[in-house]
TITIDO-844428 format. One line per field, with one value per residue (C-alpha): residue number from 1; residue in one letter; x, y, z. Coordinates in pm, whole numbers, padded with zeros to 5 digits. Layout:
TITIDO-844428
baro: NUM / ...
tiro: A / ...
c1: X / ...
c2: Y / ...
c3: Z / ...
end
This chain:
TITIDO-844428
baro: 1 / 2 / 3 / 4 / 5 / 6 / 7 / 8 / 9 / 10 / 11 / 12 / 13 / 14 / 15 / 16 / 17 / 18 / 19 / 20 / 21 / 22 / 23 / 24 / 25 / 26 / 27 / 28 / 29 / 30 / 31 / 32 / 33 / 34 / 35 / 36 / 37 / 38 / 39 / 40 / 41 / 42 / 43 / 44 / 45 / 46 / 47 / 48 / 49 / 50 / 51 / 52 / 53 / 54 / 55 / 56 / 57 / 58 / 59 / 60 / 61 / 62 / 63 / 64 / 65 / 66 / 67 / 68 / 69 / 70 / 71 / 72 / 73 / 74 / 75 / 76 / 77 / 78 / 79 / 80 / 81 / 82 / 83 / 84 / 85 / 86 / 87 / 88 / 89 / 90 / 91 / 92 / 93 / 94 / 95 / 96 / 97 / 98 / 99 / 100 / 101 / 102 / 103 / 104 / 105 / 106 / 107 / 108 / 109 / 110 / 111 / 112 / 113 / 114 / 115 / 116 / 117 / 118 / 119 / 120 / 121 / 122 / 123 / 124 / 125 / 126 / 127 / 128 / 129 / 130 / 131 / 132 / 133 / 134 / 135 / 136 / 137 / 138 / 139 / 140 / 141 / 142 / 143 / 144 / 145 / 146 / 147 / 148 / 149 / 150 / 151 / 152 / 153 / 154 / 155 / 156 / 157 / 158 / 159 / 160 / 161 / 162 / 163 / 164 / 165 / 166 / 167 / 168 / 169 / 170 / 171 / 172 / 173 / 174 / 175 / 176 / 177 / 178 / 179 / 180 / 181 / 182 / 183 / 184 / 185 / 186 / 187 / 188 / 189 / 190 / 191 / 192 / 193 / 194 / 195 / 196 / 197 / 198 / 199 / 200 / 201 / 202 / 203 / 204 / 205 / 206 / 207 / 208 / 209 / 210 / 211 / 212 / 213 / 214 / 215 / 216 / 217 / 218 / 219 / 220 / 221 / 222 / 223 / 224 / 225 / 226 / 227 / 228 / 229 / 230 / 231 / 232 / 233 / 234 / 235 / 236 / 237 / 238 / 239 / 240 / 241 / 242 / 243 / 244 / 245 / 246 / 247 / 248 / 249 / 250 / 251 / 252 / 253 / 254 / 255 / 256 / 257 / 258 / 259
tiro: X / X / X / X / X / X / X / X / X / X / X / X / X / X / X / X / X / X / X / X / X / X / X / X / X / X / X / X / X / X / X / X / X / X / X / X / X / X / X / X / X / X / X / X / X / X / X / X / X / X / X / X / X / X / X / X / X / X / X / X / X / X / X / X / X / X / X / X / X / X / X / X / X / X / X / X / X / X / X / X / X / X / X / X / X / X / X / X / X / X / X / X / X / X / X / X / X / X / X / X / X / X / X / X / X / X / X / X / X / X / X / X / X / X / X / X / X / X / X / X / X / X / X / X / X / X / X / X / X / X / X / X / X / X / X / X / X / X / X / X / X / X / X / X / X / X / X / X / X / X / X / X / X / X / X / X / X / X / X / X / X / X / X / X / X / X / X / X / X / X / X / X / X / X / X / X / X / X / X / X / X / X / X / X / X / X / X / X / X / X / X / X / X / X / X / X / X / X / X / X / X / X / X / X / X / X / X / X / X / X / X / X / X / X / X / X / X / X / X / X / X / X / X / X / X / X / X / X / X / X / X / X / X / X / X / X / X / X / X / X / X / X / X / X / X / X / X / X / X / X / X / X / X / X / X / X / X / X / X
c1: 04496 / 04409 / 04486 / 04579 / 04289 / 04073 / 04151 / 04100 / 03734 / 03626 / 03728 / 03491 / 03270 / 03421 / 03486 / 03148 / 02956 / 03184 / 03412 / 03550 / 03766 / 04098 / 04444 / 04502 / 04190 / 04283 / 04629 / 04448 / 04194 / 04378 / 04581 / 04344 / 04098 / 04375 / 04683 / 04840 / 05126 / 05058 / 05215 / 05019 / 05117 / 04966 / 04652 / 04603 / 04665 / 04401 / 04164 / 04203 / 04125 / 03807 / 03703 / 03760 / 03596 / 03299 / 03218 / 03295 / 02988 / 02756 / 02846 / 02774 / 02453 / 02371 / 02418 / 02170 / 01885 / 01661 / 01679 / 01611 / 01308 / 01196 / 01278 / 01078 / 00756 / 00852 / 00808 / 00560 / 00263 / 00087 / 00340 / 00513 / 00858 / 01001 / 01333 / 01440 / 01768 / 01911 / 02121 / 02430 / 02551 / 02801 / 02459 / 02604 / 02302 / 02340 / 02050 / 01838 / 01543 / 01430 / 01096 / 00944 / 00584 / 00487 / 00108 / 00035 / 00254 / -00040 / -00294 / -00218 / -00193 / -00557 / -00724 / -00574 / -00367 / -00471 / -00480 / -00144 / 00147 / 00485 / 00715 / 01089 / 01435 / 01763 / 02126 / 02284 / 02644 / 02919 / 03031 / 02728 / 02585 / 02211 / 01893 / 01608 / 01304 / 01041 / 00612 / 00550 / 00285 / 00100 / -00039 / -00335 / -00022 / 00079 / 00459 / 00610 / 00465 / 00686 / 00463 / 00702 / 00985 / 01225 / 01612 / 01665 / 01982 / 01876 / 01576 / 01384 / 01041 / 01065 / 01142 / 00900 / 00623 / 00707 / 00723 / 00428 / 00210 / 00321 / 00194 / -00159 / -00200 / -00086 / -00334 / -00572 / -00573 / -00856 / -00647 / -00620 / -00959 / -00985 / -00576 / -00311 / 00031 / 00273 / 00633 / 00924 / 00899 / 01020 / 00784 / 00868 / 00768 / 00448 / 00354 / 00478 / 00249 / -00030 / -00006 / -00088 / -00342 / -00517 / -00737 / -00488 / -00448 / -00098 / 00050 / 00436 / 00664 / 00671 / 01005 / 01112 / 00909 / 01042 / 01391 / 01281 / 01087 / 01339 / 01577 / 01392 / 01191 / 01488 / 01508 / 01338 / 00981 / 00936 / 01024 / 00855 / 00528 / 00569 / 00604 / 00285 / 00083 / 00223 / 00172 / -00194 / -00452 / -00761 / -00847 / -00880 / -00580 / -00421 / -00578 / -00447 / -00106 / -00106 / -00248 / 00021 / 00208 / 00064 / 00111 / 00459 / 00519 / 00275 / 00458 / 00557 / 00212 / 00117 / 00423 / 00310 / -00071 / 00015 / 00222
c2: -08276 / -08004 / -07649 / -07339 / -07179 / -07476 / -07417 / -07018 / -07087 / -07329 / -07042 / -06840 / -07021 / -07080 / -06719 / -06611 / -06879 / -06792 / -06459 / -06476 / -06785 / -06786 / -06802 / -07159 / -07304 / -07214 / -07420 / -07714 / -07740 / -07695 / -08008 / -08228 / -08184 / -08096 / -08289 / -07966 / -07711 / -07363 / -07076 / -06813 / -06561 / -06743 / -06734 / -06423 / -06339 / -06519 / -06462 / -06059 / -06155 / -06353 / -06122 / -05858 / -05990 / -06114 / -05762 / -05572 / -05828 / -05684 / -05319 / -05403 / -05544 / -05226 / -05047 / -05280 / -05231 / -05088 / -05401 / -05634 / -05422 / -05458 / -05822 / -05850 / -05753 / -05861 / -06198 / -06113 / -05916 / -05682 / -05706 / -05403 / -05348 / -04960 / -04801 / -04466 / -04321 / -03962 / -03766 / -03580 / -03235 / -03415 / -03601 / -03931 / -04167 / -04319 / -04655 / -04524 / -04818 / -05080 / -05263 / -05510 / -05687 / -05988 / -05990 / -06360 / -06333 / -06037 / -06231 / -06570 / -06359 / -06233 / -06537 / -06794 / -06642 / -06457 / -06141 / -06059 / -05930 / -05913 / -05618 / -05655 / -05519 / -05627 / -05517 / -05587 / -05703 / -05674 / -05452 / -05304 / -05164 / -05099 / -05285 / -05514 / -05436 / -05715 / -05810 / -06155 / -06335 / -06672 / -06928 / -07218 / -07417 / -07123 / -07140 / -06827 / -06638 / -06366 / -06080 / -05797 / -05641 / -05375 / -05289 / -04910 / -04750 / -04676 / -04734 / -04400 / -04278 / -04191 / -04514 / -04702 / -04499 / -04568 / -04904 / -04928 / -04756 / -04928 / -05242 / -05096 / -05025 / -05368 / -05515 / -05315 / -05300 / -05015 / -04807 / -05146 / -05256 / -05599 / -05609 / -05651 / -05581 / -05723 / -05543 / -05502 / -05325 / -04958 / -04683 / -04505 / -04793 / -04744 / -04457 / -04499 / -04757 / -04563 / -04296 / -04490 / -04781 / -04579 / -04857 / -05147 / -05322 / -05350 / -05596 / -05617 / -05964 / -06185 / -06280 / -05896 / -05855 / -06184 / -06039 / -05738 / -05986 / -06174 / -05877 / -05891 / -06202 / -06441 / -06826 / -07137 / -07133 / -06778 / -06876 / -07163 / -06985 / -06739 / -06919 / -07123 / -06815 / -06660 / -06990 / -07062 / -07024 / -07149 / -06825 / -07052 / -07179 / -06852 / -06761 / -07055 / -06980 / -06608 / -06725 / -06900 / -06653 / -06431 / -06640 / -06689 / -06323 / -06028 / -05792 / -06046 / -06071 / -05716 / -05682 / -05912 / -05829 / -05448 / -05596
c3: -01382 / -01157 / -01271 / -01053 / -01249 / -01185 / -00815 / -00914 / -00985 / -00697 / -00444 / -00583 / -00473 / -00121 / -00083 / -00169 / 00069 / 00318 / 00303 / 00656 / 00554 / 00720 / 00507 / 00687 / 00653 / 00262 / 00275 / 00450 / 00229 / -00109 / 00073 / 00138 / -00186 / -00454 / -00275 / -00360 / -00169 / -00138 / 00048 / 00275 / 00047 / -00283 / -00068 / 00008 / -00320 / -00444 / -00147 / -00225 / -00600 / -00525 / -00302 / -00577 / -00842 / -00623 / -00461 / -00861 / -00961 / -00670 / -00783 / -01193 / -01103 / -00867 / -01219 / -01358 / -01135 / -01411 / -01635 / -01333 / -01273 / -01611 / -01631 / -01341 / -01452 / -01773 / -01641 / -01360 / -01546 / -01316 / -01014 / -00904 / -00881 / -00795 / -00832 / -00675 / -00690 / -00564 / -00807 / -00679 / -00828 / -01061 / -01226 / -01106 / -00975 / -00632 / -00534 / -00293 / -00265 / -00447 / -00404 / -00512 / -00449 / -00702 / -00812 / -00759 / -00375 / -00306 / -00429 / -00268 / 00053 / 00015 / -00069 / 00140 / 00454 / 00762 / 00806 / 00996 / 00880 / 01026 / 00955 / 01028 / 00880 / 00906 / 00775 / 00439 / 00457 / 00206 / -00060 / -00095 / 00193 / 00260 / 00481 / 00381 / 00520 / 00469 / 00508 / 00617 / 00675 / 00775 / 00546 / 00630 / 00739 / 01020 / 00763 / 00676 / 00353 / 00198 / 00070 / 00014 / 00044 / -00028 / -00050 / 00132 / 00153 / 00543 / 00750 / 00801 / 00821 / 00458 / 00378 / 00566 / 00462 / 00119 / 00151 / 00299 / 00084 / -00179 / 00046 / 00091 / -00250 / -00348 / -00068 / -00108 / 00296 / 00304 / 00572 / 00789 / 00884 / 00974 / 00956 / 01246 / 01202 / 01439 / 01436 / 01732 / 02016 / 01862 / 01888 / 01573 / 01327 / 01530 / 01434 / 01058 / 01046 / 01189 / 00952 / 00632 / 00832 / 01070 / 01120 / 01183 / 01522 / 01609 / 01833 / 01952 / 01866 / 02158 / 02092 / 02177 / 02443 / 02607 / 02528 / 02789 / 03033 / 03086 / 03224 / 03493 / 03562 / 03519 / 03559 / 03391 / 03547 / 03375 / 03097 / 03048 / 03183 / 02955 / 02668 / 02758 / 02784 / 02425 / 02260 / 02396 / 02112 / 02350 / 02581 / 02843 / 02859 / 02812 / 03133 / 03321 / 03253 / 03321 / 03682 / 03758 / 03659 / 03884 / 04197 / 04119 / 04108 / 04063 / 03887 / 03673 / 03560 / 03545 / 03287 / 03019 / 03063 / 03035 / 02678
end
């Protein structure tokens, strides 16, 4: 027999995959899986207790952060995993970034993938507010290979310079040399990265330039022309697109060559 606390614990669940549920979309599906009747009211009761209890959890296991670190490279030997927090007047401890780079990740990305790495960053939703910033690379398969990452409570130059020197250490990148690092099209990560791998070669993500291109240069020829072009790994052929781009528009060309 199905239980209102039976019911209780498979919304968890919902609630967590997917918060934004609506209070119908509740009363429909209690109907149709648990042939039960339910008011609006008796689910938004139980949404806000779900909700509750699921965003509580993510602010225990903030408080826990040490012993995940420890379990970490009590588990991973030799990997490195870094807490920092900021203390307030009152002596209370607030997270202020969290990284964490596994020893056999680094060393699968030194002996068998290319030398590239992708830096990108993106918002943490939720309870718990903060953003991930991230180093990925490419394997002998050209699929995506996590390296590291780390949990800030803002993106800053503090924060990225941090991050990555812990990553050159890690690497042992030897200020760059032989390295590119491909990252958006924001000036400021530029120069972060500049100031720890002098040496590096930097190159922008295509997708973000495209994103300005196409401001400008719209319809489906340019797109598709420029797509050929980014995608070409034979020089030639690289050069054969960008000439058609250039007699379908000149500025057009002088745009992504000057990228």
């Amino acid at each position: 027999m199905v239980t209102p606390e039976w019911i209780r614990r498979h919304y968890i669940t919902e609630i967590a995959n997917k918060p934004k549920v609506k209070l119908k979309e509740m009363i429909t599906d209690i109907i149709q899986r648990f042939r039960c009747v339910v008011s609006i009211g008796q689910c938004r009761r139980e949404n806000k207790w779900a909700k509750d209890l699921i965003e509580g959890k993510m602010i225990e296991h903030y408080a826990r952060i040490w012993d995940y670190a420890q379990e970490l490279l009590r588990s991973n030997p030799c990997s490195t995993c870094k807490v920092c927090v900021t203390v307030n007047p009152n002596g209370i401890n607030y997270f202020h970034r969290f990284y964490i780079g596994f020893k056999v990740i680094c060393e699968g990305w030194k002996r068998g993938c290319r030398r590239v790495i992708s830096l990108d960053e993106c918002f943490l939703k939720g309870a718990v507010k903060g953003e991930l910033l991230t180093a990925i690379g490419r394997d002998a398969n050209n699929q995506v290979y996590p390296i590291a990452w780390v949990v800030v409570d803002v993106e800053n130059k503090p924060n990225w310079t941090w991050f990555l020197e812990l990553l050159r250490d890690d690497l042992y990148l030897d200020g760059g040399r032989g390295l590119v690092v491909i990252s958006d099209q924001r000036k400021g990560l530029l120069e972060y990265v500049k100031d720890i791998l002098p040496h590096v070669e930097h190159k922008n993500c295509v997708r973000h330039i495209y994103a300005n291109f196409r401001k400008t240069f719209t319809g489906l020829e340019y797109k598709k022309l420029f797509w050929a072009a980014s995608e070409s790994c034979i020089e030639s052929d690289f050069k054969r697109h960008m000439e058609s781009i250039k007699s379908l528009n000149p500025s057009a060309y002088e745009y992504m060559m000057s990228k």
